[in-house]
C-alpha positions in Angstrom: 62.3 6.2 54.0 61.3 3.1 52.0 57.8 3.0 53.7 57.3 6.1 52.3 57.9 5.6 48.8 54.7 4.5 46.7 55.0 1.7 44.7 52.8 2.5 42.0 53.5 5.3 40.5 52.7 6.7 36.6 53.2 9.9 35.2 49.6 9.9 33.9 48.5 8.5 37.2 45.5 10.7 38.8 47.0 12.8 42.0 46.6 11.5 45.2 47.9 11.8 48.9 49.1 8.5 48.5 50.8 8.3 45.5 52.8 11.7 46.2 56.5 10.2 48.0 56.7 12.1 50.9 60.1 11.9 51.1 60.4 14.5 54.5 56.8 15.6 54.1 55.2 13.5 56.1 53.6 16.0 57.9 52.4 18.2 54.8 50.2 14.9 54.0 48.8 14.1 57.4 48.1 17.8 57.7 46.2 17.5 54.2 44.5 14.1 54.6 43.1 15.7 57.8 41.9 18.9 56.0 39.7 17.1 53.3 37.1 16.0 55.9 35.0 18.2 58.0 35.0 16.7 61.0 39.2 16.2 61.1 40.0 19.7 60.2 38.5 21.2 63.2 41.5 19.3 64.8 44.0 21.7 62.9 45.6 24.5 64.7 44.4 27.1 61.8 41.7 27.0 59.3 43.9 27.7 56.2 47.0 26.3 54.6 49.4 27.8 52.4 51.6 25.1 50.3 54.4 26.6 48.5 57.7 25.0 46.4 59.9 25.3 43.0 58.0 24.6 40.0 58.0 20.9 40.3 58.2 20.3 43.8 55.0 18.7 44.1 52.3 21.8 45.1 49.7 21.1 42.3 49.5 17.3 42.7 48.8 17.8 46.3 46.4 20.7 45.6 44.5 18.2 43.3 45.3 15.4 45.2 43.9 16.9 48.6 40.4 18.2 46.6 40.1 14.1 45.4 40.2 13.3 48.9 37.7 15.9 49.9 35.2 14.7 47.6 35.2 11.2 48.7 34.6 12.3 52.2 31.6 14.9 50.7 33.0 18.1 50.9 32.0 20.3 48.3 35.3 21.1 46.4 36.3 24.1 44.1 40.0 24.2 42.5 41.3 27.4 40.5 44.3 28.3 39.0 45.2 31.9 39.5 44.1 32.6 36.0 40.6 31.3 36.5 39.8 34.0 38.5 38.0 37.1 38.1 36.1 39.1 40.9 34.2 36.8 42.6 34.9 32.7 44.3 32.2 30.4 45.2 30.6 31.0 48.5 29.7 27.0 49.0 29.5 26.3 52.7 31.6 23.8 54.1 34.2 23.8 50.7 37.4 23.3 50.4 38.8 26.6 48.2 42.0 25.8 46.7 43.9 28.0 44.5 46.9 27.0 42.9 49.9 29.9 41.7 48.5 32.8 43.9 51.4 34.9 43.7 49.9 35.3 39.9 46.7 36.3 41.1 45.4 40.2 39.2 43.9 42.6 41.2 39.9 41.9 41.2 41.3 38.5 42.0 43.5 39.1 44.9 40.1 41.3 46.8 38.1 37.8 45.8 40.7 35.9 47.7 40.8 38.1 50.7 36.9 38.5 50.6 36.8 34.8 50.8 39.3 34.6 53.7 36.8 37.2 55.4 33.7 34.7 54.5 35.7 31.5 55.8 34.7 32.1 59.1 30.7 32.3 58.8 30.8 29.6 55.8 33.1 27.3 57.1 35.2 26.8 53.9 38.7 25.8 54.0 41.4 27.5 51.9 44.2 25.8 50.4 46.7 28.1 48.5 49.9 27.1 46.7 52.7 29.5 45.6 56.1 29.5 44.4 57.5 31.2 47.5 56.9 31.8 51.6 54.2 34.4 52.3 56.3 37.3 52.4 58.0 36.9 49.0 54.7 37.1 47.1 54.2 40.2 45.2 50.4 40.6 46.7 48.6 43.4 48.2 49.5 44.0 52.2 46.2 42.9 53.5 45.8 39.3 51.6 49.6 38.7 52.0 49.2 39.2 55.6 46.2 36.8 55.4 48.2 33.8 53.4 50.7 34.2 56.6 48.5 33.4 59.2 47.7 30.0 57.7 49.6 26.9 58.1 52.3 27.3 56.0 54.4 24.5 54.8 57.4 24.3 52.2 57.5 21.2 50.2 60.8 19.4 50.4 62.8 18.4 47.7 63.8 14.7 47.8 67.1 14.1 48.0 69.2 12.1 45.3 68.9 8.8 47.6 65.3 8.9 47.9 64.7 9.6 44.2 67.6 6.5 42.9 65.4 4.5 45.8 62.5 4.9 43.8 64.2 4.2 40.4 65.7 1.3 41.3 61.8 0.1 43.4 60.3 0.9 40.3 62.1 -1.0 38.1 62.6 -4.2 39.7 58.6 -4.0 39.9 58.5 -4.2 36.3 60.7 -6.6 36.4 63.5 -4.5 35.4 67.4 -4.7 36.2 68.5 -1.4 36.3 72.4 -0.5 36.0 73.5 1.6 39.0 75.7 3.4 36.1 72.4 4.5 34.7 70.8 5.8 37.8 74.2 7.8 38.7 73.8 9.4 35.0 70.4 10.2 35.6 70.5 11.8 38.8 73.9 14.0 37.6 73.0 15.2 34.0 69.2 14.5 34.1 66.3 16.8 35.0 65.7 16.1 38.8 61.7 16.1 38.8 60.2 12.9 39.8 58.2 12.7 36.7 60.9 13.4 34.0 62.8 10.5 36.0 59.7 8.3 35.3 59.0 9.2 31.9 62.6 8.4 30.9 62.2 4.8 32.6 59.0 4.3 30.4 61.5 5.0 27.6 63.8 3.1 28.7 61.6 -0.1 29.9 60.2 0.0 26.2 63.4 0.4 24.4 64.3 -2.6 26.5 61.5 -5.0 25.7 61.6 -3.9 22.0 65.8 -4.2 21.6 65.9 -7.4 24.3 68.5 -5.6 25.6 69.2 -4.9 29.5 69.2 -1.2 30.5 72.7 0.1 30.6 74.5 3.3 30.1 75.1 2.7 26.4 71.7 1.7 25.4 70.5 5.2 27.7 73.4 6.4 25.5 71.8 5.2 22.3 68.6 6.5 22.9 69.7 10.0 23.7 71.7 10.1 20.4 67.9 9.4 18.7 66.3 12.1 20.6 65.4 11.2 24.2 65.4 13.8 26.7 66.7 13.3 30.2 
């Protein structure tokens, strides 16, 4: 597990492959590294893949993250979110299509989508789709639904309480930090559980620290909760 956690992680840090922790999705990421270049996604058993997750699993970094990568290997890129769609998508050959919230998608917008998986074949694009639930639990029309579930179709895994106190406690002592086990037990049972509320409260904490020049304990997390912080 610690292989897999990334060391350099930020909240405001751009999205990439590398700097999502894969925690038990290894293969969601090798599957997506191989899928930005052209030549590696002809080794994939299906042109398409469907990502989906709870809000805050992960789905729009590596939607973002996995059209970075394409770019630096030159494949013409196009992201949408479900909103941004009307009628039509771009017909650029060779792209990588990806379209994040799909079960959100209106009606001209779901025919664009299934029109585009008709096109994928002559134009060679690659779709990547991200929803909030498996194929058959999105409230689409028959025909594009039943497209979305011949793709590859992966669930992102939630990391589990040791992986995310793993890359707490990594984190910190990176910056230098001692960080209470007292603290990271608190966070894990009364915090939010996204990776990047977790972070954003060690920001807060790392500052109040240096500012204070006092070490990060329960009562200073304490403290700063009384005066507003969020957890």
């Amino acid at each position: 597990m610690m292989k897999q956690l990334v060391l350099d992680i930020r909240p405001d840090a751009p999205p990439t492959l590398d700097n999502f922790v894969a925690g038990t999705n290894a293969e969601l990421l090798a599957t997506l590294s191989l899928l930005a270049s052209s030549a590696s996604a002809r080794q994939l058993p299906a042109r398409h893949v469907y990502v989906w997750g709870a809000p805050g699993s992960g789905r729009s970094h590596l939607l973002r993250a996995t059209l970075a990568q394409a770019q630096a290997s030159g494949r013409p890129t196009h992201g949408f979110g479900a909103a941004d769609i009307a009628a039509v998508l771009p017909e650029t050959p060779d792209a990588v299509l990806a379209i994040d919230d799909v079960d959100q998608l209106s009606a001209p917008a779901q025919v664009a989508l299934f029109n585009a998986f008709n096109r994928s074949r002559s134009n060679g694009q690659t779709l990547l789709l991200a929803g909030p639930s498996a194929p058959l639990g999105l409230a689409l029309r028959e025909d594009l639904r039943t497209r979305i579930g011949q793709a590859l179709i992966y669930e992102v895994q939630a990391l589990d309480d040791d992986a995310r106190a793993a890359i707490l406690l990594t984190l910190a002592a990176r910056r230098g930090l001692r960080l209470a086990d007292e603290v990271v037990e608190f966070l894990l049972r009364h915090g939010r559980r996204e990776l990047s509320s977790l972070l954003a409260v060690l920001d807060a904490l790392d500052t109040a620290s240096l500012e204070r020049k006092r070490p990060i304990t329960l009562p200073l997390l304490r403290e700063m909760m009384q005066q507003g912080l969020e957890i």
